[in-house]
C-alpha positions as a printed Julia matrix, in Angstrom:
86×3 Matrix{Float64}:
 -24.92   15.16  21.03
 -22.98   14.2   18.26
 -19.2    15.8   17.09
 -19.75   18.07  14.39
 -17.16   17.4   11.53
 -14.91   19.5   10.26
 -14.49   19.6    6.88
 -11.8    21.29   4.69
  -8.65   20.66   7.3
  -5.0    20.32   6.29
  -3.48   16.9    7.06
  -0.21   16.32   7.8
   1.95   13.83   6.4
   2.36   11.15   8.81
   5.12    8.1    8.87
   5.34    5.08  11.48
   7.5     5.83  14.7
   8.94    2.93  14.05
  10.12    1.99  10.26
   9.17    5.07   8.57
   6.63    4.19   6.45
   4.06    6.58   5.07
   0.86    6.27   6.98
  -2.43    6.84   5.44
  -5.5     8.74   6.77
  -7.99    6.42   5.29
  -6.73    2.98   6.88
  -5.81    5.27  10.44
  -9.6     6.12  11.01
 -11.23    2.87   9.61
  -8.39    1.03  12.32
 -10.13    3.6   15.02
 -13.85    3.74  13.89
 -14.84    3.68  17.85
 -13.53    6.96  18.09
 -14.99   10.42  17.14
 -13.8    12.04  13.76
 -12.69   15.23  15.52
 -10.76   13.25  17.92
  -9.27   11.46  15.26
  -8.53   14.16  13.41
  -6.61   15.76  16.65
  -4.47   13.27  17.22
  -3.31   13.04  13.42
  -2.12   16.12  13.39
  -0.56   16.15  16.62
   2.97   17.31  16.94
   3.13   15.35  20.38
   1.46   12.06  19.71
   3.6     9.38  17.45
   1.96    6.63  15.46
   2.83    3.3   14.48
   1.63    1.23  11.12
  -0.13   -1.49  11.99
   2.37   -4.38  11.74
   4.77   -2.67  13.97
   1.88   -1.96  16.58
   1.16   -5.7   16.29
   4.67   -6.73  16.85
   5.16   -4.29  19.39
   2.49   -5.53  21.36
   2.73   -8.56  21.0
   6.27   -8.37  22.17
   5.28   -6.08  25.16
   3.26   -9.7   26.21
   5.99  -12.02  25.98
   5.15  -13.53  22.64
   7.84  -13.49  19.71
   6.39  -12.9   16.16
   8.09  -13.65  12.67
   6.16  -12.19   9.83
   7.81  -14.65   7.41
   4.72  -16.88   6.09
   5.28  -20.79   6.32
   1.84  -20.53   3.68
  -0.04  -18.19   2.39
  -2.76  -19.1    5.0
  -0.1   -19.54   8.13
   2.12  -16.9    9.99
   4.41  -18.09  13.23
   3.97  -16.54  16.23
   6.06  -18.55  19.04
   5.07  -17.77  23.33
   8.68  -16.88  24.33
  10.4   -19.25  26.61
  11.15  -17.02  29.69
């Protein structure tokens, strides 16, 4: 059975955990399209759960594994990412 959606809910403003940048609804639930609306929607408005924009997920994560990323472009087709040395 399928989640019914609700409609007409109040969203929250929400900002990156980690550089404070406004986050947008639209771009959160196209990022998580595997997961139900409702679910979505829960976790968005969540007091208890803190989100990150994408590039500071990526960076996070990609720190988490040991790999060092620089955003600054070398190109416009080119960004470094470097496997850390330790």
């Amino acid at each position: 059975m399928k989640d019914r959606i609700v409609l007409n809910v109040e969203m929250k403003d929400r900002y990156c955990f980690e550089c404070g940048n406004l986050l947008e609804w639209f771009n959160f639930k196209n990022v998580n399209h595997h997961l139900g609306y409702n679910y979505l929607l829960k976790i968005w408005n969540s007091n208890f759960i803190q989100l990150y924009c994408c590039e500071c997920f990526k960076e996070d994560m990609l720190l988490s594994k040991g790999i060092i990323y620089f955003p600054e472009k070398l190109d416009e087709n080119f960004m470094i990412i470097v496997k850390k040395l330790t």
